[in-house]
C-alpha positions in Angstrom: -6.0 -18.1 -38.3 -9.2 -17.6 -40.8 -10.4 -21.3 -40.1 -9.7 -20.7 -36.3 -12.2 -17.4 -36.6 -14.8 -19.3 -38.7 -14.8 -21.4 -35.9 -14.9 -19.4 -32.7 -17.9 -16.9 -35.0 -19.7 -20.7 -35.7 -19.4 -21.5 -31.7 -20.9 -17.6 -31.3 -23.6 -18.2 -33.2 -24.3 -21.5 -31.6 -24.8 -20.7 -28.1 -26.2 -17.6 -28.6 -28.8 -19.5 -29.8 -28.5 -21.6 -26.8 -28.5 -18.9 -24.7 -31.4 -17.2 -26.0 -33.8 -20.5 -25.7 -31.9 -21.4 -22.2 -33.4 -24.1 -20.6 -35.0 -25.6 -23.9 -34.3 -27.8 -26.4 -33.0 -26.4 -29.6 -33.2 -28.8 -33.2 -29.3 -29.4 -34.4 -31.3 -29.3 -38.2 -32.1 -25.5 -36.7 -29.0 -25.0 -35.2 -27.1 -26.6 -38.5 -29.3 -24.7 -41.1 -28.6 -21.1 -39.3 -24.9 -21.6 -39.8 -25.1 -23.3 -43.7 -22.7 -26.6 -42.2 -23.6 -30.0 -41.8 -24.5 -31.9 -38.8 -21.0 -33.1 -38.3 -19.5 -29.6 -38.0 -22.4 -28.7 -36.0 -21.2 -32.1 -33.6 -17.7 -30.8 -33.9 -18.7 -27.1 -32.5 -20.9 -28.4 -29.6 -17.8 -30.6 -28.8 -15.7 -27.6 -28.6 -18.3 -25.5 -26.3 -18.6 -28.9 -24.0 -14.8 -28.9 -23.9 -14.4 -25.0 -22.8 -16.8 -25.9 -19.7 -20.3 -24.9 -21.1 -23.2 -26.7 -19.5 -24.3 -27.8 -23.0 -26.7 -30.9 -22.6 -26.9 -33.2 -26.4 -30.6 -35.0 -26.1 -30.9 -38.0 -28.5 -32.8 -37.6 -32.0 -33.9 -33.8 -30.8 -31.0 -31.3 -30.4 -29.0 -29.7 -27.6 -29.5 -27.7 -24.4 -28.2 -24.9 -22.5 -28.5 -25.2 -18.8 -26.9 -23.6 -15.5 -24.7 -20.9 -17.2 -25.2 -18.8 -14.1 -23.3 -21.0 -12.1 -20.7 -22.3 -14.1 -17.2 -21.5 -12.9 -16.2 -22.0 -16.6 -13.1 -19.4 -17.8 -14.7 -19.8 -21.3 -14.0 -17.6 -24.3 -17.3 -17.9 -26.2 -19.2 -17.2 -22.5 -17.2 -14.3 -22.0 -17.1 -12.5 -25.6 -20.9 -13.2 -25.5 -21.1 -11.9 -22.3 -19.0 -8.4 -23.4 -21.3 -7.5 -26.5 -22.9 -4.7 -24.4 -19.3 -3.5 -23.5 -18.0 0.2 -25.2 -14.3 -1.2 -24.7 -13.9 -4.7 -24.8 -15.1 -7.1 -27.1 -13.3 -10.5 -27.1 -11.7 -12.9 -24.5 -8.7 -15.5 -25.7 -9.3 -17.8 -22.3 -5.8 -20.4 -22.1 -5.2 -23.4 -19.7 -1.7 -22.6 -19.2 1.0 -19.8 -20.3 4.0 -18.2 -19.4 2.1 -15.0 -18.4 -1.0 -13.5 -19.8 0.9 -9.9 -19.7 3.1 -12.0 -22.6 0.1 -13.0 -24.5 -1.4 -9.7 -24.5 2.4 -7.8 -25.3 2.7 -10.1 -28.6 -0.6 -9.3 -30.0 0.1 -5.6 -29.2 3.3 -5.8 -31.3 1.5 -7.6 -34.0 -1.1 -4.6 -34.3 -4.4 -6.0 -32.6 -6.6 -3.6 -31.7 -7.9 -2.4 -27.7 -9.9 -4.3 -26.1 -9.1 -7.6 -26.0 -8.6 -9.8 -22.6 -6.8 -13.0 -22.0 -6.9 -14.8 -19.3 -4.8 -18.3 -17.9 -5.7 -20.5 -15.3 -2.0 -21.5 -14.9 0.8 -18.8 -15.5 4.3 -20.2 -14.9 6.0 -16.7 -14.9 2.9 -14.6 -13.5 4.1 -11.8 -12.1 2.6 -8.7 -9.8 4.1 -4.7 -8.6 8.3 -4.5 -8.8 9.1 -8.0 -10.1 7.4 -10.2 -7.6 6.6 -13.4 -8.5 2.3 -13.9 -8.7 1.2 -17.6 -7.6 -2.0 -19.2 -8.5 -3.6 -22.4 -7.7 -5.1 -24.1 -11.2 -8.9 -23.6 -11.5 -9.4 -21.1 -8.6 -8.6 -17.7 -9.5 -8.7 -14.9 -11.8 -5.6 -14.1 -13.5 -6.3 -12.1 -16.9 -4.3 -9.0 -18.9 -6.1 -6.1 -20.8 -4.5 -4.8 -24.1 -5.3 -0.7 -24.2 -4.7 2.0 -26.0 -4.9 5.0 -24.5 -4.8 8.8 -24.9 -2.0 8.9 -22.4 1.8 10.3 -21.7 4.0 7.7 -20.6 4.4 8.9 -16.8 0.7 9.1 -16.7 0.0 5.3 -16.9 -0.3 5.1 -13.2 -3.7 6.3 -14.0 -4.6 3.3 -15.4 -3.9 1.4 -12.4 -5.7 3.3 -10.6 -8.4 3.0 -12.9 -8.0 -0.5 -12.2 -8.3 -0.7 -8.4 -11.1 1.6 -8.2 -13.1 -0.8 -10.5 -12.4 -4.4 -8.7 -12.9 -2.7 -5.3 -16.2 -1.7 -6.2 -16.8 -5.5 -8.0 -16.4 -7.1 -5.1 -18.2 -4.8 -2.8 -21.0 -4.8 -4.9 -21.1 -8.3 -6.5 -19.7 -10.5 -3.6 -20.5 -8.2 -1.0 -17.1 -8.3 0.8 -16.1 -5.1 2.4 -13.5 -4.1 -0.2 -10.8 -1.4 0.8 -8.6 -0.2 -1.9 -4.9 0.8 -0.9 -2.7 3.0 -3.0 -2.0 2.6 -5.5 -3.9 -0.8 -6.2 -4.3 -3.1 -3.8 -7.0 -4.6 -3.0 -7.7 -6.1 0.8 -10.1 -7.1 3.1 -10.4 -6.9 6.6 -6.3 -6.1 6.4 -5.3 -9.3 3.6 -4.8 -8.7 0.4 -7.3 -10.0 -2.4 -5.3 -9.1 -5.8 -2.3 -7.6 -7.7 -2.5 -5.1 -10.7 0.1 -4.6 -12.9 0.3 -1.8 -15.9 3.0 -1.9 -18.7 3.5 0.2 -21.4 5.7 0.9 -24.8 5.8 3.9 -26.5 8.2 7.1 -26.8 8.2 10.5 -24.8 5.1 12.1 -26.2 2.6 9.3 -26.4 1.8 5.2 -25.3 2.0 3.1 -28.3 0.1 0.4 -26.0 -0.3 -0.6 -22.1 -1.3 -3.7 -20.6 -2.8 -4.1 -17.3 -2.1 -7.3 -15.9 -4.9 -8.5 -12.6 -4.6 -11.4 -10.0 -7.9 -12.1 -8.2 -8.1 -14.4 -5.0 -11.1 -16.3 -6.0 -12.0 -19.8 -5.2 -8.7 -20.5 -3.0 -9.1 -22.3 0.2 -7.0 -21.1 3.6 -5.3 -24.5 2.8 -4.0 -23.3 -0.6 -3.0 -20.3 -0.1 1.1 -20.9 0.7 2.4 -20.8 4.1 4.5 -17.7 3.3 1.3 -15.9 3.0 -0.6 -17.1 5.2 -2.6 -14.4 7.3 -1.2 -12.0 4.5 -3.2 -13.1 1.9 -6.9 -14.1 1.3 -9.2 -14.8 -1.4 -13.1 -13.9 -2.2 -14.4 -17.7 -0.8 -12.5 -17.3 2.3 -13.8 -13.9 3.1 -17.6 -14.4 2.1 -18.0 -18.6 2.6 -18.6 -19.1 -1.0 -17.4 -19.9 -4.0 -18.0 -17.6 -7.1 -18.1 -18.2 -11.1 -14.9 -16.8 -11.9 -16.3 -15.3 -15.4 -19.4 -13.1 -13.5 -16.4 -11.4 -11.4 -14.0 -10.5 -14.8 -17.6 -9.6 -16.8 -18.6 -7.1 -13.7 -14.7 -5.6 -13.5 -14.4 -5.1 -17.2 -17.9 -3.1 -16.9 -17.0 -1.0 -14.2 -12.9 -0.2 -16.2 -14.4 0.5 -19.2 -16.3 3.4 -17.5 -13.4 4.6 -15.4 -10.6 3.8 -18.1 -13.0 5.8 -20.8 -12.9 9.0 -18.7 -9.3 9.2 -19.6 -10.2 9.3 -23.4 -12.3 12.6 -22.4 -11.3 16.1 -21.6 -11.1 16.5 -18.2 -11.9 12.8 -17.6 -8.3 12.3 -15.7 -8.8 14.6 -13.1 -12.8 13.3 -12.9 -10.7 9.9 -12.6 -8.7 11.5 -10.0 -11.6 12.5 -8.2 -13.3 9.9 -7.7 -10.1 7.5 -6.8 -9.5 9.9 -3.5 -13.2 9.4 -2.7 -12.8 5.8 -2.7 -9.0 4.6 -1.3 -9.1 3.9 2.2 -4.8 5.3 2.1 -5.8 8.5 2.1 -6.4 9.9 5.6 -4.9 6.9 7.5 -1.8 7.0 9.1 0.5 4.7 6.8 4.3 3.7 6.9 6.0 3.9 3.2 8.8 1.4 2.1 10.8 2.8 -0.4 14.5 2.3 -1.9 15.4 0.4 1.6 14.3 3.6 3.4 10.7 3.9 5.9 9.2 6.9 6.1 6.1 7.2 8.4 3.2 9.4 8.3 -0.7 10.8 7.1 -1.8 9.7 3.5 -3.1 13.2 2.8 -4.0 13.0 -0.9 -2.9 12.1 -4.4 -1.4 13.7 -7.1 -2.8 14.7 -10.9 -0.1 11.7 -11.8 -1.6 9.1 -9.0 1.2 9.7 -6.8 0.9 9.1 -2.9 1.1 12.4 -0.4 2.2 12.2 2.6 2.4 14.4 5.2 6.0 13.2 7.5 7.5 14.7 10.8 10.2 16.4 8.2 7.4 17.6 5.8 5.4 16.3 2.7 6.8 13.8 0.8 5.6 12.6 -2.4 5.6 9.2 -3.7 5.1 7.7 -7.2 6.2 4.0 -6.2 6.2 2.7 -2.7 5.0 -0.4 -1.0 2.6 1.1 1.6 1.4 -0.7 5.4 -1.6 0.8 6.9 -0.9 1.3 11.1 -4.6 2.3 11.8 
């Protein structure tokens, strides 16, 4: 574990360098002198940048280069954590080619003591999972699937907030980075133009009076194709290259949402922050004031999404009253 953080702080130090002369050639003697190794270790940590996507460039007999970061679609943990160190909540990314779920990954560092604020994400999960049990399937390479570990200031029966928290950030992402016309459906759903664009899932362990840890789970529609999304879905879901023509670097979209959660998440660590939360979560989902129908326990229920609860619950107003609902799948009618 110590040689594998020598390694990942030596490929920090390396492209920030890199980064900070972008476009330029940078001596390896400069490169290999800043860190105290020799040129062969120095060969071995460009090797490793090259191999997590980087657009690093070796020029013979003068150094290395750093070119077209921008548009790299790379899911790479030295871009990301560099990417992060102006971020109040998270500061390093653990980026993996394939797991069983990044919810998993996250859970066992929890248990082992890591702190907050650390993010992995997969580009193939082969038990990815999204809201009550359903399986979440990705296409290798195209999407965003990542989990956040958190430790929050919360009660158990409050961690609904952080899902919240959640959708209110990625709506506004995509609305303001890609420029797709986002709408956010209680509790977390994220469509546009009436398909769905992601999944959020929160999980938690702790006892009655406080969270020990949660982890928010997210599955973001990026790069797929109509093609590739399955047949089962088709005209149910969509992703951000079908619904704005292009594709996107994966990474800009995760570095934008964990800017805009930290914000939203940290009100929660304030007083008062949860109902300034609150607040500004009714401003934004497009549920509230439509008329909705509400699948729950095999029962329908049909109605006007009136408001939300201090716990993030859905309000309805019905023909037999107001009902109130803390899990629900909800279909807007208009």
């Amino acid at each position: 574990m110590i040689k594998n953080t020598e390694e990942a702080n030596s490929r920090a130090v390396i492209f920030e360098a890199l980064m900070e002369n972008q476009g330029s050639i940078v001596s390896g003697t400069a490169l290999a002198d800043k860190l105290s190794i020799t040129r062969q270790a120095l060969s071995k940590n460009i090797a490793a940048l090259k191999a997590e996507g980087l657009p690093v460039e070796s020029v013979s007999q003068k150094g290395y280069m750093l070119s077209g970061v921008e548009d790299t679609d790379a899911l790479s943990s030295t871009l990301i954590t560099y990417s992060l160190r102006d971020n109040p909540m998270f500061g390093r990314c653990i980026c993996l080619k394939e797991t069983d779920s990044t919810q998993s990954v996250i859970k066992k560092l929890a248990r082992g003591g890591e702190n907050a604020g650390v993010v992995a994400t997969a580009e193939v999960q082969e038990m990815g999972r999204g809201r009550r049990g359903r399986n979440w399937q990705s296409v290798s390479g195209k999407n965003l699937m990542f989990s956040m570990l958190l430790r929050p200031p919360l009660l158990p029966g409050e961690v609904q907030l952080l899902n919240l928290a959640a959708g209110l950030s990625l709506k506004n992402t995509l609305r303001a980075l890609c420029g797709l016309p986002a709408e956010l459906k209680w509790p977390n759903d994220i469509l546009c133009r009436g398909r769905k664009l992601c999944g959020i899932l929160s999980e938690s362990a702790g006892e009655a009076e406080r969270i020990y840890y949660a982890v928010t789970g997210i599955g973001v529609n990026v790069n797929m194709t109509e093609e590739e999304i399955p047949d089962e879905l088709r005209g149910i879901a969509t992703s951000v290259l079908i619904e704005s023509g292009k594709t996107w670097p994966r990474w800009k979209i995760l570095v934008d949402f964990l800017r805009r959660f930290a914000a939203a998440a940290g009100l929660l660590c304030s007083e008062g922050g949860a109902e300034a939360l609150l607040a500004l979560y009714r401003k934004e989902c497009d549920t509230i004031g439509k008329e909705i129908n509400v699948i729950c326990d095999n029962e329908s229920f049909s109605g006007t999404a009136s408001g939300v609860t201090g716990q993030g619950a859905l309000i309805v107003k019905t023909g037999n009253g107001e009902k109130i609902f803390a899990a629900a799948d909800v279909v807007h009618l208009r």
